[in-house]
Each structure stands twice: as structure tokens, then as C-alpha cells.
VMD Tcl script that builds the backbone (N, CA, C; Angstrom):
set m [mol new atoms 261]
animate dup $m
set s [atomselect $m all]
$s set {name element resname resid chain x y z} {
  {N N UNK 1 A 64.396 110.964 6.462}
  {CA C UNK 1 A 63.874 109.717 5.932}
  {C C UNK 1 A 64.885 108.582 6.123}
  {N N UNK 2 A 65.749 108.889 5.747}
  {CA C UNK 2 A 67.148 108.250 6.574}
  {C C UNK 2 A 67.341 107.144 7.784}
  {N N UNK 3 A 66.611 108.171 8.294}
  {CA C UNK 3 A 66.853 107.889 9.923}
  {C C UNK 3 A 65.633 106.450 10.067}
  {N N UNK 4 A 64.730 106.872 9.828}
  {CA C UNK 4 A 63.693 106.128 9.303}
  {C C UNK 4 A 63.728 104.601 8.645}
  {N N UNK 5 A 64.222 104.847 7.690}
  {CA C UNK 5 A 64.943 103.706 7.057}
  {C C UNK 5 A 66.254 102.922 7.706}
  {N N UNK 6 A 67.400 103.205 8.460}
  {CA C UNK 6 A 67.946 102.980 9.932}
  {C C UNK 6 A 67.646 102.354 10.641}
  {N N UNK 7 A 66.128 102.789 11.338}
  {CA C UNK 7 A 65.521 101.955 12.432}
  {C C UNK 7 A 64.565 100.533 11.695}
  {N N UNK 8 A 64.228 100.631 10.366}
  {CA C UNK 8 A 63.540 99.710 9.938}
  {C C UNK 8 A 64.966 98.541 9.955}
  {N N UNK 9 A 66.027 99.155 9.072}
  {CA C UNK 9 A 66.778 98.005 8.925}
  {C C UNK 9 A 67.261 97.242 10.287}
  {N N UNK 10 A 67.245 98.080 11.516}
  {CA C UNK 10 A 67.542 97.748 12.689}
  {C C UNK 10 A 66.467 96.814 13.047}
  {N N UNK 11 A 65.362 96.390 13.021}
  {CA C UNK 11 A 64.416 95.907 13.543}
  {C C UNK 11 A 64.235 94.724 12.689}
  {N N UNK 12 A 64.827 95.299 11.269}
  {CA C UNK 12 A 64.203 93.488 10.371}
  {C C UNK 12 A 65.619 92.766 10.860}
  {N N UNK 13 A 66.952 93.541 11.349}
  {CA C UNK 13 A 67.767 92.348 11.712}
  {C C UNK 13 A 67.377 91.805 12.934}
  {N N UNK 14 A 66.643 92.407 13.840}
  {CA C UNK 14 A 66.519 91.966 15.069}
  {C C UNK 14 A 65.365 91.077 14.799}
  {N N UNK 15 A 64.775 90.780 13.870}
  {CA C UNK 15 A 63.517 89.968 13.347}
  {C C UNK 15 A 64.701 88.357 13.206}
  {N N UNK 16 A 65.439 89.048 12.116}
  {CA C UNK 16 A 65.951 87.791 11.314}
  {C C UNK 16 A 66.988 87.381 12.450}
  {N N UNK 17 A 67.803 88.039 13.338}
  {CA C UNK 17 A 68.551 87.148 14.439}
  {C C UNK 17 A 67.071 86.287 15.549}
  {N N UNK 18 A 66.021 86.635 15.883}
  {CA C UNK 18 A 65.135 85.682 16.428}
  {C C UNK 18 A 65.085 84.553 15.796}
  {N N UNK 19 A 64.460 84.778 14.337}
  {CA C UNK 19 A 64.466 83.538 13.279}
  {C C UNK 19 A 65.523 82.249 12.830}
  {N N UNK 20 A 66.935 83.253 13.191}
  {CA C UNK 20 A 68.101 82.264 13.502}
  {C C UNK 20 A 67.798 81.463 14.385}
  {N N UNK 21 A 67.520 81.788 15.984}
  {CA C UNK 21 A 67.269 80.755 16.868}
  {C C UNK 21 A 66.352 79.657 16.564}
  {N N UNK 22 A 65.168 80.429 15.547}
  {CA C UNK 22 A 63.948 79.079 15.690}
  {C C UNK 22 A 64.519 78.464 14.884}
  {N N UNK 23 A 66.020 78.673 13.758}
  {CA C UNK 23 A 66.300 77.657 12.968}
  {C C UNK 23 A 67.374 76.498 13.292}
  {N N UNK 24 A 67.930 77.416 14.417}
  {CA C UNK 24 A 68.680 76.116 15.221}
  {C C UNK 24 A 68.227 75.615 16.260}
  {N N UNK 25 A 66.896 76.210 16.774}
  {CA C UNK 25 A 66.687 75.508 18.048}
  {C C UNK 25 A 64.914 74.920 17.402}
  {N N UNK 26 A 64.471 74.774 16.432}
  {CA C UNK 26 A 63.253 74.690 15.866}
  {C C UNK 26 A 62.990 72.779 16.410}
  {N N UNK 27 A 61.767 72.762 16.837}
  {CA C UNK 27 A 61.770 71.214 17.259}
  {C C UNK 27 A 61.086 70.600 15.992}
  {N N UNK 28 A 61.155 71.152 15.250}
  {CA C UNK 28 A 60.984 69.892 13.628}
  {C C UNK 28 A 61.195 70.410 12.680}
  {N N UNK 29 A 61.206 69.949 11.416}
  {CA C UNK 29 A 62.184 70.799 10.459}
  {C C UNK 29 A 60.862 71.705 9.844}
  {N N UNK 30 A 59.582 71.667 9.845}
  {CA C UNK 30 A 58.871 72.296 9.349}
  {C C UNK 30 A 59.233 74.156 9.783}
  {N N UNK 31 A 59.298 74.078 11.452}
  {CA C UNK 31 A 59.573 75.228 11.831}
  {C C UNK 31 A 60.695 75.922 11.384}
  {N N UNK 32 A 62.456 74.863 10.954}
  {CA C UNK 32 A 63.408 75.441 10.490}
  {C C UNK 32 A 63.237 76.196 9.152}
  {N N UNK 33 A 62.472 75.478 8.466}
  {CA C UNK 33 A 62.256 75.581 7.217}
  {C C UNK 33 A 60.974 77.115 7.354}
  {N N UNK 34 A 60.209 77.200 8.470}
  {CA C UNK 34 A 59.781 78.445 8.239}
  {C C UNK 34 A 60.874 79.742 8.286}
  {N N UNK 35 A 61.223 79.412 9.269}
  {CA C UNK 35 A 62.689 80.207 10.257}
  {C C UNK 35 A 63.347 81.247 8.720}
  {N N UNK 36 A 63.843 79.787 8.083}
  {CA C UNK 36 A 64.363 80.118 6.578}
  {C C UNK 36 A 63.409 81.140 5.976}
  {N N UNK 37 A 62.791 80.662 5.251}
  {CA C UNK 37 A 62.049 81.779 5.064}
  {C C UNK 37 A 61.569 82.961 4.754}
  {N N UNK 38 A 61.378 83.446 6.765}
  {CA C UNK 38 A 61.066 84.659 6.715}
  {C C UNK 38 A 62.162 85.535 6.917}
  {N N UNK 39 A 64.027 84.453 6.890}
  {CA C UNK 39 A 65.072 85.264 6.575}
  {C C UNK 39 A 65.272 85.513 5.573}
  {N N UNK 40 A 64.943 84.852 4.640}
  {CA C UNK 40 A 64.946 85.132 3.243}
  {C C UNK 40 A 64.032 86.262 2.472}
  {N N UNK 41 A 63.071 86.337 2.852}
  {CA C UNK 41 A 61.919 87.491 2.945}
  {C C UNK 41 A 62.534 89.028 3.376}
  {N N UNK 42 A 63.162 88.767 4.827}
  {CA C UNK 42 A 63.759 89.880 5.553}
  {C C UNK 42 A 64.971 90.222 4.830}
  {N N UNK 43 A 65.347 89.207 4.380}
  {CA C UNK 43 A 67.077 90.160 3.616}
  {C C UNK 43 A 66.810 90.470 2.265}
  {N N UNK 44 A 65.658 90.047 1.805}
  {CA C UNK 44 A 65.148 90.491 0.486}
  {C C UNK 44 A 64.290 92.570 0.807}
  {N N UNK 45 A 63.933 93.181 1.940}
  {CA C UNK 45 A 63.663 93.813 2.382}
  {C C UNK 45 A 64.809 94.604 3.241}
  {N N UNK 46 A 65.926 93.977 3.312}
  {CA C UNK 46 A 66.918 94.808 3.532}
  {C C UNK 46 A 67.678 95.330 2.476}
  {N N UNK 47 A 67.866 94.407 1.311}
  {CA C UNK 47 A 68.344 94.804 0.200}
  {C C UNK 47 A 68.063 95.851 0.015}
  {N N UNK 48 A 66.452 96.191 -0.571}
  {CA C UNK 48 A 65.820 97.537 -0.888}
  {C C UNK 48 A 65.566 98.821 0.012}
  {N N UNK 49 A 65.635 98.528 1.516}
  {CA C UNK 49 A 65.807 99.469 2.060}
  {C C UNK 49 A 67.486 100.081 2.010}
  {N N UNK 50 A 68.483 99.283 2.175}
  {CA C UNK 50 A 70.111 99.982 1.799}
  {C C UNK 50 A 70.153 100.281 0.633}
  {N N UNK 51 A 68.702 99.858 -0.707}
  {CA C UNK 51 A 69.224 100.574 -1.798}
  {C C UNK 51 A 68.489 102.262 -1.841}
  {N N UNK 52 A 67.208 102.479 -0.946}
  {CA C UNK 52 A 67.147 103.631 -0.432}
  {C C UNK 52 A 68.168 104.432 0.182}
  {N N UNK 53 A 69.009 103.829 0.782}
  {CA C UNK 53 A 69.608 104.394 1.702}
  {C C UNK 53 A 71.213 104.961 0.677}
  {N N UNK 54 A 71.018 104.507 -0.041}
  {CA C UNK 54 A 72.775 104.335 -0.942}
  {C C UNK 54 A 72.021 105.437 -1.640}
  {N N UNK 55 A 71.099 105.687 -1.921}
  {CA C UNK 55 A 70.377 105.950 -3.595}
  {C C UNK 55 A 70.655 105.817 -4.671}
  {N N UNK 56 A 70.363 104.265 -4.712}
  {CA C UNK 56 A 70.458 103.456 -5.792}
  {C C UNK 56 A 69.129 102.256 -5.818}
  {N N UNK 57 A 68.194 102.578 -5.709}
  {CA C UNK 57 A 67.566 101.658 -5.449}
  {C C UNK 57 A 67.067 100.459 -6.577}
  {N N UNK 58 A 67.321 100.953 -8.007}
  {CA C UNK 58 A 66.934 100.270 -9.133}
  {C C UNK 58 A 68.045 99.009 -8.927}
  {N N UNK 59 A 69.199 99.359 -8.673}
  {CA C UNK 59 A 70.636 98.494 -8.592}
  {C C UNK 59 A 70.081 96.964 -7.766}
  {N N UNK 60 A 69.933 97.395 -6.321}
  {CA C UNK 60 A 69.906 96.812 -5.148}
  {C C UNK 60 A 68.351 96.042 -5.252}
  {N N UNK 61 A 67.469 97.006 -6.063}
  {CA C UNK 61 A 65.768 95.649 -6.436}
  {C C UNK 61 A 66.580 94.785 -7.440}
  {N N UNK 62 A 66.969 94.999 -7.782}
  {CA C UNK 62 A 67.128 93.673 -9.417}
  {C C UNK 62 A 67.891 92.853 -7.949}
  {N N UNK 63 A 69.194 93.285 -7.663}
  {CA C UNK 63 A 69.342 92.337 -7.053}
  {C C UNK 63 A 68.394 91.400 -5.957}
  {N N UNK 64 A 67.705 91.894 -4.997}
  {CA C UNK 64 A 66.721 91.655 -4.546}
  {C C UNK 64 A 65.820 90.359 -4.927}
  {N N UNK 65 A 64.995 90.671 -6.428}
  {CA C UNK 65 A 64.406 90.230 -7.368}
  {C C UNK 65 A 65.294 88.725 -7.307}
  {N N UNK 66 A 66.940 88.971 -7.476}
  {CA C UNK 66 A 67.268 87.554 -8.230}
  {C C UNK 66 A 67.517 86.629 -6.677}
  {N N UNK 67 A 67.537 87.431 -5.267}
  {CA C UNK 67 A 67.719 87.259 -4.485}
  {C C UNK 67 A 66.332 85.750 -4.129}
  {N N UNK 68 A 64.952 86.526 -4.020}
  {CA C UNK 68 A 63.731 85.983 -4.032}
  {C C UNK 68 A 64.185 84.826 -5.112}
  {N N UNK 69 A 64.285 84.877 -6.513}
  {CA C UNK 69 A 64.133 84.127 -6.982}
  {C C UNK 69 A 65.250 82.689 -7.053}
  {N N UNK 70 A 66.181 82.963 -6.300}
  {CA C UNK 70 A 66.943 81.842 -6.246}
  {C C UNK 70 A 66.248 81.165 -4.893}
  {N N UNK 71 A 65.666 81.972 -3.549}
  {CA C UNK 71 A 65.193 81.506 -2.368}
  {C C UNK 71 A 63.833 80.519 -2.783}
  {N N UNK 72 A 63.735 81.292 -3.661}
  {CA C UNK 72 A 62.276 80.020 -4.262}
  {C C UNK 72 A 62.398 78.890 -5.229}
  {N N UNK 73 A 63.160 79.063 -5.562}
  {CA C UNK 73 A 63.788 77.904 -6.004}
  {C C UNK 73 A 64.329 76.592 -5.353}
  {N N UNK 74 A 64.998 77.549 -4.197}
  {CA C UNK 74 A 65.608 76.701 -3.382}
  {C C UNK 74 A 64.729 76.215 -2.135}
  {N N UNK 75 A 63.646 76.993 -2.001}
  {CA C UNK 75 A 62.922 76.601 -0.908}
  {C C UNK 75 A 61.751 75.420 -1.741}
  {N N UNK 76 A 61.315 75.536 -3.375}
  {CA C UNK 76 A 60.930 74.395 -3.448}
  {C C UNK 76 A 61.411 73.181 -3.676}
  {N N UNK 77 A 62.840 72.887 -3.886}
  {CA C UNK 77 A 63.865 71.889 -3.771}
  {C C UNK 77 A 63.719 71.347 -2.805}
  {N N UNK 78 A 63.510 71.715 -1.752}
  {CA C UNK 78 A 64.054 71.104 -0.272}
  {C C UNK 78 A 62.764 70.897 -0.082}
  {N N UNK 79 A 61.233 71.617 -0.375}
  {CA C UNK 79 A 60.017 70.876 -0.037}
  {C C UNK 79 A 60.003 69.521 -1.098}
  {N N UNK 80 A 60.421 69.541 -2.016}
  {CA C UNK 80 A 60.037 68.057 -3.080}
  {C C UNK 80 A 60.910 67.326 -1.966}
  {N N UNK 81 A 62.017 67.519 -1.282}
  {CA C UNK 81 A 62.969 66.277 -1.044}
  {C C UNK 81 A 62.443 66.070 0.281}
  {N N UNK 82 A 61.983 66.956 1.090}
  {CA C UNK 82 A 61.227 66.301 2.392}
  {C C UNK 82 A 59.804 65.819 2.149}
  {N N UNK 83 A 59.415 66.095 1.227}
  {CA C UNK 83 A 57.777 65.289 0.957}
  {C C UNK 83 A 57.941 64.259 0.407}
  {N N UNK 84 A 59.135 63.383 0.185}
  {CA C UNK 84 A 59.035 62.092 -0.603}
  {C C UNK 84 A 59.659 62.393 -1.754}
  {N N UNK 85 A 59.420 60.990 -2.094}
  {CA C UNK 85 A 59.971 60.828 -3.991}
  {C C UNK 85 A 59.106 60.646 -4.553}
  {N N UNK 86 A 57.716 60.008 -4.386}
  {CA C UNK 86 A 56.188 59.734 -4.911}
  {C C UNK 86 A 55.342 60.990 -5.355}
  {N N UNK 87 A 55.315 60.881 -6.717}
  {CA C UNK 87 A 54.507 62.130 -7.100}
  {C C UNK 87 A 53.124 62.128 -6.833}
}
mol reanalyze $m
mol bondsrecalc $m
mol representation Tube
mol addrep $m
């Protein structure tokens, strides 16, 4: 199962190094801002797969959990400040 879990984590980095490029090479910030994202998504999914892998997985979700919840936070910050100041 191991092994398994290995090749997943191998593939969500090879996800999230593509997503790097669309965030530096993205031709408007909408796309950077996706880019973000679905790295944030992907390392929230790596967390819990290395906490399979450690066996510890209760440890590595909480972290996870606070992981998501600071990315959403922070990803709606940066949508209020590119949509204006006008509510």
C-alpha cells in the first residue's frame, strides 16, 4: 500500500511543479491565482498521504485541515483586493 501511496505522492508533485509554471508564466492573474490553488489543494493531499505513509495520519489531517484553512482565507483576501474596494 506503500508503494501505492509513493506513486500518488509522485504524481501530485508532478501536478503541482506544472501548476508552478502556469503561475509564473500564467497570461493574467486569474490563471495565477488558479495555478495557486490547485497547489494548495495538492499539498493539502500530500499532507495526508505522508501521514499514511508515517502512520500518523490523525497528526498530519489536523495539520492539513489548518493548512486549507489558512489557504482560504488567504485566497479570499486576495479575491476582495483584485475585485475592487466597492462592495
Amino acid at each position: 500500500m506503500n508503494i501505492i501511496f509513493a506513486i500518488l505522492m509522485v504524481s501530485i508533485i508532478f501536478v503541482i511543479a506544472m501548476m508552478l509554471q502556469r503561475v509564473f508564466q500564467g497570461p493574467t492573474i486569474y490563471d495565477r491565482m488558479n495555478g495557486l490553488g490547485v497547489i494548495g489543494a495538492d499539498t493539502i493531499l500530500l499532507l495526508v498521504l505522508f501521514g499514511y505513509i508515517d502512520q500518523r495520519p490523525d497528526m498530519y489531517v489536523d495539520i492539513a485541515i489548518s493548512y486549507a484553512m489558512l489557504g482560504f482565507v488567504g485566497s479570499v483576501i486576495v479575491a476582495k483586493y483584485l475585485g475592487g474596494k466597492n462592495i
